[in-house]
C-alpha positions as CSV (number, residue, x, y, z in Angstrom):
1,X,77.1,22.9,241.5
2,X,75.0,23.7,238.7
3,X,75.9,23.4,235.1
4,X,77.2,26.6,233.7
5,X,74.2,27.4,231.1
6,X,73.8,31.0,230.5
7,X,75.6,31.7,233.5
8,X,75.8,35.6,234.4
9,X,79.1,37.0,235.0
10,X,79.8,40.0,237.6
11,X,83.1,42.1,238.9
12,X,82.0,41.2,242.8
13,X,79.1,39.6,244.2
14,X,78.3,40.6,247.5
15,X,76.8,38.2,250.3
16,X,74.7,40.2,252.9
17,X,72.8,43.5,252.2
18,X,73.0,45.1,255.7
19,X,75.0,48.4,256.5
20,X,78.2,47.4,255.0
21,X,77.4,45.6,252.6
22,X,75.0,48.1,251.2
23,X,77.6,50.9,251.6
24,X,80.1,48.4,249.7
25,X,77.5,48.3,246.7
26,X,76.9,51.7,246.8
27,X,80.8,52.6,246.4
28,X,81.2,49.7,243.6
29,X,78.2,51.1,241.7
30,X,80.1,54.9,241.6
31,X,82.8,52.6,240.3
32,X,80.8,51.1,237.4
33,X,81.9,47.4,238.4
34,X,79.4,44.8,237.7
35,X,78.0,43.9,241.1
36,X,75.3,41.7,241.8
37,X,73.9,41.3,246.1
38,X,72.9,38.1,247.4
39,X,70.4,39.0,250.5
40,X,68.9,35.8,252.6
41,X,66.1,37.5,254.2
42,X,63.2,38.8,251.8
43,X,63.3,42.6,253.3
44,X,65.2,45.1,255.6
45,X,64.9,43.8,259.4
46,X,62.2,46.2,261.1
47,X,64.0,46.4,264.2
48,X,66.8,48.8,265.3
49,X,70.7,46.9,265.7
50,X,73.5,49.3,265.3
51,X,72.5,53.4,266.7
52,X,75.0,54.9,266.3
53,X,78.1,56.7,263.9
54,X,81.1,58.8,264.1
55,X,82.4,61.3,261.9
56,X,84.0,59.2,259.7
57,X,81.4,57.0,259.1
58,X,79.6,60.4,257.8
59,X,82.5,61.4,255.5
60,X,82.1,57.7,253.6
61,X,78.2,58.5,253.7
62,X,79.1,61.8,251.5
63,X,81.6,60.0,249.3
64,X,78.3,57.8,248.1
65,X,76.4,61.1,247.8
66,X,73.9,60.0,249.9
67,X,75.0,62.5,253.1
68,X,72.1,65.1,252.5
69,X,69.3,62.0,253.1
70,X,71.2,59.9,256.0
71,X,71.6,63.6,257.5
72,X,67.8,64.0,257.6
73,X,66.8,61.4,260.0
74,X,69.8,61.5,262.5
75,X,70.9,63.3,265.7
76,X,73.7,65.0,267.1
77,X,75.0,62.5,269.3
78,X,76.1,64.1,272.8
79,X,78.2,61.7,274.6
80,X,78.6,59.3,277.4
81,X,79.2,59.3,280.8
82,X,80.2,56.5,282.8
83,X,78.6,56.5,286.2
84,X,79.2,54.6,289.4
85,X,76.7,53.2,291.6
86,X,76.0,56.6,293.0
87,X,75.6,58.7,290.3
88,X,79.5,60.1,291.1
89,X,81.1,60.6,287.1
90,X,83.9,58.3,286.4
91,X,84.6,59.1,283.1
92,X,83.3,62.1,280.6
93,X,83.2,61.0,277.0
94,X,82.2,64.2,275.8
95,X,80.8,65.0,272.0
96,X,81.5,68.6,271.4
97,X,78.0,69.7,269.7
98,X,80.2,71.5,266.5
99,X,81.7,70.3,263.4
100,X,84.9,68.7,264.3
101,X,88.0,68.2,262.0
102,X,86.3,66.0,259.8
103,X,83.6,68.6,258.8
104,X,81.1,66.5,260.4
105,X,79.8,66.2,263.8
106,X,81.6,63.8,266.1
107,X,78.5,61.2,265.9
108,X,75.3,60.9,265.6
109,X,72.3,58.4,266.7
110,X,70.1,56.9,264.3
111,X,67.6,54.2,263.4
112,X,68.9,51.3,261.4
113,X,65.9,50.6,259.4
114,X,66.0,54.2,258.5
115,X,69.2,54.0,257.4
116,X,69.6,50.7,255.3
117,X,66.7,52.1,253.4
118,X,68.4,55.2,252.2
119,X,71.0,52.9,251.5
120,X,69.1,50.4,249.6
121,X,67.5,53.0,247.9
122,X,70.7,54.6,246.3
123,X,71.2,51.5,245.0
124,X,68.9,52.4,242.4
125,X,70.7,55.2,240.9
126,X,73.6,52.1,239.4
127,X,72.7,50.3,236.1
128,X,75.6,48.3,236.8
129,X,74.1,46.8,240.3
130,X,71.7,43.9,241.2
131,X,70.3,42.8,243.9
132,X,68.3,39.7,244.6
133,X,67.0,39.2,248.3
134,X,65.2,36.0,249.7
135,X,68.7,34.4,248.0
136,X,70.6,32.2,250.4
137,X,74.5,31.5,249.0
138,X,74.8,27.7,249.2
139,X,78.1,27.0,248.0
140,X,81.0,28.7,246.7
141,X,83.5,27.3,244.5
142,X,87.2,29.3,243.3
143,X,88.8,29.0,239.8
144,X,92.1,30.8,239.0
145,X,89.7,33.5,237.6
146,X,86.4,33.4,239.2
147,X,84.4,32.3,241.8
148,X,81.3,30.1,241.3
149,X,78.3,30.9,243.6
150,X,75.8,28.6,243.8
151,X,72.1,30.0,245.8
152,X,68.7,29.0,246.5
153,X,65.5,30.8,246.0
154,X,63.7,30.5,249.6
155,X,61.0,31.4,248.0
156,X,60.8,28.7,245.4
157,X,63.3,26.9,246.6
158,X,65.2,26.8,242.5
159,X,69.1,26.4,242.4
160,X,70.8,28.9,240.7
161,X,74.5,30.1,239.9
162,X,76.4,33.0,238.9
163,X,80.6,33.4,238.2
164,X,82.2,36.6,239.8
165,X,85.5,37.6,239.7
166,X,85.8,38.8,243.6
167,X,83.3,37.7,246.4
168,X,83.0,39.8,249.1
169,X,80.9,37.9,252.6
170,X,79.6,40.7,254.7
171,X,77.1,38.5,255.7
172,X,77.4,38.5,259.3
173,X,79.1,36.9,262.5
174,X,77.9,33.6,261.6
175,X,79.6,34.2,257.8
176,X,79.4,31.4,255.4
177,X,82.5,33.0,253.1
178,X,84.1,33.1,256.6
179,X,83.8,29.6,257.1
180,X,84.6,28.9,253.1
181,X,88.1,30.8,253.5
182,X,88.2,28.1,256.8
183,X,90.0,30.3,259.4
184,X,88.4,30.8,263.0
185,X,88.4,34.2,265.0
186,X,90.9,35.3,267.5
187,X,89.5,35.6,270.7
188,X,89.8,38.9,272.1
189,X,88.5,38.0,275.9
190,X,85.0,39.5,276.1
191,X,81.8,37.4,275.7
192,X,79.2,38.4,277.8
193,X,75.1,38.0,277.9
194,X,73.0,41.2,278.2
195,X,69.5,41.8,278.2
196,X,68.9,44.5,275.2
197,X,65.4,46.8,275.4
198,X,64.0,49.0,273.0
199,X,61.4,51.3,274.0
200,X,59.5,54.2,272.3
201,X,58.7,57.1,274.6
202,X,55.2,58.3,274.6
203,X,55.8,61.8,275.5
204,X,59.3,63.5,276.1
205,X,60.7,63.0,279.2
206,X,63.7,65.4,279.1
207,X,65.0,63.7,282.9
208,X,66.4,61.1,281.1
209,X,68.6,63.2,279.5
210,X,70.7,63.7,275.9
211,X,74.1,61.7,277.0
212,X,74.0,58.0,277.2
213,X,74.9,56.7,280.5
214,X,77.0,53.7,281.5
215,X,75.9,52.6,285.3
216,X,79.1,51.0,286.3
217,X,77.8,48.6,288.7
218,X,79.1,45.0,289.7
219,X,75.9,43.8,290.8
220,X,74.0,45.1,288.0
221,X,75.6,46.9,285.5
222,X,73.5,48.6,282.7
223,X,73.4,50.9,280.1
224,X,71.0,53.8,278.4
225,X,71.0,54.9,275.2
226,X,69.4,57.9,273.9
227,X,68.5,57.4,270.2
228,X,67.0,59.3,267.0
229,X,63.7,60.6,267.7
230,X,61.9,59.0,270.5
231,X,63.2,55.9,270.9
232,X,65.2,54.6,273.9
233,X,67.5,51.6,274.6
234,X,68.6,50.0,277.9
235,X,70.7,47.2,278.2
236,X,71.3,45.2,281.4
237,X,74.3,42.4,282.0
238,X,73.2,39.0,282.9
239,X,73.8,37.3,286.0
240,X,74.8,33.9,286.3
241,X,71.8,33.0,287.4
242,X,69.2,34.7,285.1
243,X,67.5,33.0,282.7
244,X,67.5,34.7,279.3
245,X,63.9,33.5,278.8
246,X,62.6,34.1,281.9
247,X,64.4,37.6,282.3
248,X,63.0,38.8,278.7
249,X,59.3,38.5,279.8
250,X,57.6,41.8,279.7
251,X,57.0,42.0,283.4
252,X,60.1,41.0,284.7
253,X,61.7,44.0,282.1
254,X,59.4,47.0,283.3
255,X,60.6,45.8,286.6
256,X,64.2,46.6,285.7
257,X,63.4,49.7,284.0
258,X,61.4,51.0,287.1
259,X,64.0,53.6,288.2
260,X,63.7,55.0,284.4
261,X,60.4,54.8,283.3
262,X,57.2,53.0,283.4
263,X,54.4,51.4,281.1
264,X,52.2,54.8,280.9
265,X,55.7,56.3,279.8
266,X,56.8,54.4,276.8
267,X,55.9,51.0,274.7
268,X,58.2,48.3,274.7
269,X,59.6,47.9,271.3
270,X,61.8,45.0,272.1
271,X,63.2,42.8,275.0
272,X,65.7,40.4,273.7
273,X,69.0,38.6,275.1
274,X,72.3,39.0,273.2
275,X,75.4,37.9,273.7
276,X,78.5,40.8,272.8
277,X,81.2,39.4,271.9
278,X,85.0,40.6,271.2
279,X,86.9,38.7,268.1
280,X,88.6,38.9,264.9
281,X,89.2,36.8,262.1
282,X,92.4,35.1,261.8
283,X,92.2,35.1,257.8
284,X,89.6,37.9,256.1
285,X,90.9,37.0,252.4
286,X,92.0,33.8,250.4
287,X,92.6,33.8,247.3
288,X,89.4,35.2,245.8
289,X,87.5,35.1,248.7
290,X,87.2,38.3,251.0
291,X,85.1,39.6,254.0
292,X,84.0,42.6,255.7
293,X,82.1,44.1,258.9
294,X,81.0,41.2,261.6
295,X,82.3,38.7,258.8
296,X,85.9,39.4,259.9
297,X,85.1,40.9,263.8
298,X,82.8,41.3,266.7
299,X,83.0,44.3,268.7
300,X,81.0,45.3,271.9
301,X,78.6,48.0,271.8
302,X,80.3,50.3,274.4
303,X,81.8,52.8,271.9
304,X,79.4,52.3,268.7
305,X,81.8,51.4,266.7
306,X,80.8,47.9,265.2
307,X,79.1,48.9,262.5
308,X,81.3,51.7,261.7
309,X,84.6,49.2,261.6
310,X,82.8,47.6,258.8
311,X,81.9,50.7,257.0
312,X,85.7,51.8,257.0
313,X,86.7,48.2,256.2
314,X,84.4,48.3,252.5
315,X,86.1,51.8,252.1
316,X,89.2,50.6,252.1
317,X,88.3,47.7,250.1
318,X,86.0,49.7,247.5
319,X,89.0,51.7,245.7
320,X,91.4,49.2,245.5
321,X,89.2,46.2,243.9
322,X,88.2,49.3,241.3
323,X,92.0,49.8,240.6
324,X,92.3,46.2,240.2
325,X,89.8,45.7,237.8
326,X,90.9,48.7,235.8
327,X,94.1,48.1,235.5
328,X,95.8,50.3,237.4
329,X,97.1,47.2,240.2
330,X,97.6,44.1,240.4
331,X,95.8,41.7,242.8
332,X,98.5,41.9,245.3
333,X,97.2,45.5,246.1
334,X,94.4,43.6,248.0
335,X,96.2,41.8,250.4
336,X,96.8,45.0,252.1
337,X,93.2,45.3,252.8
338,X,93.6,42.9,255.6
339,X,96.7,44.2,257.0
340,X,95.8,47.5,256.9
341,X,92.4,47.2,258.3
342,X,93.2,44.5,261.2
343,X,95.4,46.5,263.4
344,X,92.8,49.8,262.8
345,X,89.9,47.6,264.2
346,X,92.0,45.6,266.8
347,X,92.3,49.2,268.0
348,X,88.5,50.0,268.7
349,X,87.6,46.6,269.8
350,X,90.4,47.2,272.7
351,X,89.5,49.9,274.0
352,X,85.6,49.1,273.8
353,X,86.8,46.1,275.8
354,X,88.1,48.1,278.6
355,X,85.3,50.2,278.7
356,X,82.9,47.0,279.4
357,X,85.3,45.9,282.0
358,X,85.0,49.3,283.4
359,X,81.2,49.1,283.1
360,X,81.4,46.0,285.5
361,X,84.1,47.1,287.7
362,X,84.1,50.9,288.0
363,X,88.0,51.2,288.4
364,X,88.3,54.1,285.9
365,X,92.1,53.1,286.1
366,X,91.3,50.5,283.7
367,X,90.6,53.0,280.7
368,X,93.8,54.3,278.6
369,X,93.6,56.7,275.8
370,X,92.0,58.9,278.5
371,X,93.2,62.5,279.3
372,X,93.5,62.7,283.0
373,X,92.3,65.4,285.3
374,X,92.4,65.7,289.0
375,X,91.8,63.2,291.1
376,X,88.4,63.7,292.3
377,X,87.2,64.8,288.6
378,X,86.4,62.3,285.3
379,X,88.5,61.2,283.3
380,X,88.2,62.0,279.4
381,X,87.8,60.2,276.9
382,X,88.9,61.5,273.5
383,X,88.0,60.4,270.5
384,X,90.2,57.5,268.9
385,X,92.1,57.9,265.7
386,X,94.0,54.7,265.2
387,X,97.0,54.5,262.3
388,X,96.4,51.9,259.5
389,X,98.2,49.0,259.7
390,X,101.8,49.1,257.3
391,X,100.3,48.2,253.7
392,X,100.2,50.9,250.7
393,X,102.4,53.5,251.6
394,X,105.7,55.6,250.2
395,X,107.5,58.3,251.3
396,X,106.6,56.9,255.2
397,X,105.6,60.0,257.9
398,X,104.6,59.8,260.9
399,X,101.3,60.5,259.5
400,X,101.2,58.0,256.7
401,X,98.2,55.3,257.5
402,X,96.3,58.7,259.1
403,X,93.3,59.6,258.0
404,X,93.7,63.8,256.6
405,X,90.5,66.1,257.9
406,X,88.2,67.3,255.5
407,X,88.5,71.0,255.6
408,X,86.1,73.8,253.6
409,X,88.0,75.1,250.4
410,X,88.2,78.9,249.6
411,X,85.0,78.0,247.8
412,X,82.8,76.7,250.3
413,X,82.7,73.5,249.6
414,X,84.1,70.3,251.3
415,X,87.4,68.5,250.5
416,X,86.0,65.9,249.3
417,X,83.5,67.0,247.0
418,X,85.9,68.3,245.2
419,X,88.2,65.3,244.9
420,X,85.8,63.2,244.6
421,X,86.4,59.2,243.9
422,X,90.1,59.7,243.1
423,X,93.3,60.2,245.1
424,X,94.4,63.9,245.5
425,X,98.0,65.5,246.1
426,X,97.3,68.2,248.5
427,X,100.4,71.1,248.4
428,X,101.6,74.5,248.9
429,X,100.7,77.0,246.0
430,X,104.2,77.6,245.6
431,X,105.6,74.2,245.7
432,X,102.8,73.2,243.2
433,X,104.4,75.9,240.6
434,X,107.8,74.1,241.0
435,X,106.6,70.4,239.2
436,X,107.7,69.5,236.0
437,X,105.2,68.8,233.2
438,X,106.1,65.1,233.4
439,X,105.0,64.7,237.3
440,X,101.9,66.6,236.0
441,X,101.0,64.6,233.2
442,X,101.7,61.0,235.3
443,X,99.3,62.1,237.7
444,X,96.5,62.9,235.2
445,X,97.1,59.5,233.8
446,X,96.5,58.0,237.4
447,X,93.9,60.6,237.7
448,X,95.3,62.1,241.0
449,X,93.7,65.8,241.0
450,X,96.4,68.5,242.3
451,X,94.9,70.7,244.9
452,X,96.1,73.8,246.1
453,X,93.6,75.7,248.0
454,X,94.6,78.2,250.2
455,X,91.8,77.3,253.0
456,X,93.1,77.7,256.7
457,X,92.8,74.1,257.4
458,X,94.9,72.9,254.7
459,X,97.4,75.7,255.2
460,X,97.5,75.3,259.0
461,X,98.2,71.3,258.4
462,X,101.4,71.8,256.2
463,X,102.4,74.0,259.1
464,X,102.0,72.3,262.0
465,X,104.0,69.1,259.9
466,X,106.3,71.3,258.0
467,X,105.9,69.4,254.5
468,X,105.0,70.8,251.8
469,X,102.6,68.1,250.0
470,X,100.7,65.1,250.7
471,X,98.7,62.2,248.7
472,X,95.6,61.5,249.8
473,X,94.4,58.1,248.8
474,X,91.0,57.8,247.4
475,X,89.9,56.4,251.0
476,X,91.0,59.8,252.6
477,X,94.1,58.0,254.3
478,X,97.7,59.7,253.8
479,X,99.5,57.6,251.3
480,X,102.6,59.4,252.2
481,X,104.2,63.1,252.3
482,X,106.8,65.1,250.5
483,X,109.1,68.2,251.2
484,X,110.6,67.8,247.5
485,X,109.6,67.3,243.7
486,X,111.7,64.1,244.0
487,X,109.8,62.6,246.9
488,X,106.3,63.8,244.9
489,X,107.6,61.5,241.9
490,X,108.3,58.8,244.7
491,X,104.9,59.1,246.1
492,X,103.2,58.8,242.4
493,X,105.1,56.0,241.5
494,X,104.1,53.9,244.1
495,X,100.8,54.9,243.2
């Protein structure tokens, strides 16, 4: 390590300046933490990875303010079906083409590049940010208060250091805070090889159709993927015998895709050989150490919902290292990051697991969290809403470690517009005339804004549970809910 001569000083430095890690920065800069971004390659990778997001994912998009531009260059996202051999439907994962509960469509398709450059971009808007790419982190050492991190220039090839309070890896499967905090991952039992292409269409070719399509075939099973604008993806499993190399050459692709399209049809992008895998860290913080997105677990591309995992695990982490450094917690608040978040993504990567064994089998008994139908029809596959994992809570429900909907106000506006980057208590107009002065005042100390909106959505919510308010943490997950002013002072105080 480097002597400590004019060392800079930062709140968090972040390893890895892909989707989550750029989302992370963009909630810590709202935050006005100190944050500086240690990137290993020199600029954003030029070709497509992640293609897709859910609702949620859009909701976290809008907390950054940066909604409005990420809207701009995606698609409505229209679903799946999983097909056997035939063509016959096995199961119907259906994307309703309206604004669902979160007041965002269900998902939507885009194209990475795209997308980490808006991201990037609204970095720009945060004094207290920096961001240095072509930086590779060599070595990372913890004091009781800091964290030196040592990194090289690959461009000059100069050592330098910095001191951060917090450092947070999402740098990536192969994760060297990962491997600093010195835990392995968990093995969730899916590791297979399959031949990804990327193609861009050279007119439209409406035959191939809006919904991807999962060809659950044992001999051959493959996928295709309808993306933003006009690019297309296919992706084959691997036999034992197939040679990644050989398999990858551009004649031995078109051949595969021959049933699809042709060379007059489209340009081949990409043909390339990846491995999906299915695993989760055993340990995603020590001590000052934490990590985030692949860092902490691999997830198969069946559902799109790798990249998103790690977009909900920097939301959960954003807040609470901002009411750590302001006071307002102590450090222990962070070790629910972990336990909350494990269980939530253990969720999706289960299911996505099933659906790849499904993909290779075709028993559509295999899939649960499906709504069936008769027995000649598809099966449905709803939308998964998993429960946090039992961290920060008070006042328990049964909907405690749920995330609330996002509703339009009276006004016109979205839920969280108006509440912004703090926690809100959500309650009936009457029940909010009932607290004393002293519940209101502890809340404007903790700056939790009291909302009382008579909008259907919010109205029709404290009916269906029968409570009359709830506290919304700043990550839109239910803290907890009350049917008295007692239990309200309850929920504050273990705010």
């Amino acid at each position: 390590m480097l002597p400590h001569t004019d060392q800079l000083t930062f709140d968090i430095a972040i390893i890895g300046l892909g989707p989550v890690g750029a989302t992370l920065a963009n909630i810590l800069g709202q935050y006005e933490l100190s944050t500086i971004i240690l990137e290993r390659d020199p600029a954003t990778y030029h070709l497509p990875r992640a293609v897709a997001f859910d609702d949620e994912v859009m909701r976290i998009f809008q907390s950054i303010e940066l909604a409005n531009e990420i809207n701009a260059i995606v698609e409505v996202g229209a679903g799946a079906h999983f097909v056997d051999k035939n063509g016959k439907v096995l199961v119907n994962w259906a994307r309703p083409q309206e604004v669902g509960p979160n007041g965002w469509f269900l998902n939507y398709r885009f194209h990475q590049p795209e997308l980490e450059g808006i991201l990037r971009k609204g970095l720009s808007r945060f004094s207290s940010v920096k961001t240095l790419l072509h930086r590779e982190v060599c070595s990372l050492i913890e004091y009781e208060d800091g964290v030196d991190v040592e990194y090289k220039d690959l461009k000059t090839g100069k050592l330098d250091n910095i001191r951060a309070g917090f450092v947070i890896g999402c740098d990536g499967a192969n994760s060297f805070t990962r491997n600093r905090i010195g835990r392995g991952f968990q093995d969730l039992g899916f590791h297979e090889p399959w031949l990804v292409v990327d193609v861009i269409l050279k007119k439209h070719m409406p035959d191939l159709g809006p919904q991807s399509v999962h060809h659950c075939n044992p001999n051959r099973s493959a996928t295709y993927v309808f993306l933003a604008g006009n690019r297309r993806r296919w992706e084959f499993r691997l036999k034992p015998e197939d040679d990644p190399i050989d398999i990858s050459r551009p004649e031995n692709v078109w051949s595969m895709l021959n049933q699809w399209i042709g060379p007059d049809d489209a340009t081949l992008e990409r043909a390339i050989v990846y491995t999906f895998h299915s695993s989760i860290a055993e340990q995603w913080l020590r001590g000052r150490l934490l990590i985030a997105g692949d860092a902490a677990h691999q997830t198969p591309p069946f559902m799109g919902q790798g990249m998103c995992s790690g977009i909900r695990d920097v939301f959960n982490l954003g807040w609470k290292l901002d009411r750590v450094f302001k006071g307002h917690a102590s450090e222990d608040l962070l070790e629910t990051y972990e336990i909350e978040r494990k269980p939530h993504v253990k969720a999706f990567i289960d299911l996505t697991v099933k659906m790849g064994h499904l993909i290779n089998t075709t028993a559509s008994s295999l899939v649960s969290g499906t709504v069936s139908t008769a027995a000649d029809e598809p099966q449905k596959l709803t939308q998964l809403r998993p429960t946090l994992g039992v961290g920060l809570s008070a006042c328990r429900t049964e909907w405690t470690g749920q995330l609330f909907p996002q509703p339009r106000l009276q006004s016109g506006e979205l839920l969280d517009d108006l509440v912004g980057r703090r926690s809100a208590i959500l309650m009936r107009h009457e029940f909010l005339q009932q607290l004393p002065r002293q519940i209101i005042i502890k809340m404007e100390k903790l700056d939790i804004i009291a909302i009382n909106d008579p909008a259907t959505g919010i109205q029709e919510w404290f009916n269906n549970k029968d409570i009359n308010a709830v506290l919304i943490r700043p990550d839109r997950y239910i803290l907890g809910g009350a049917r008295t002013v007692e239990e309200v002072d309850t929920l504050i105080k273990a705010f």
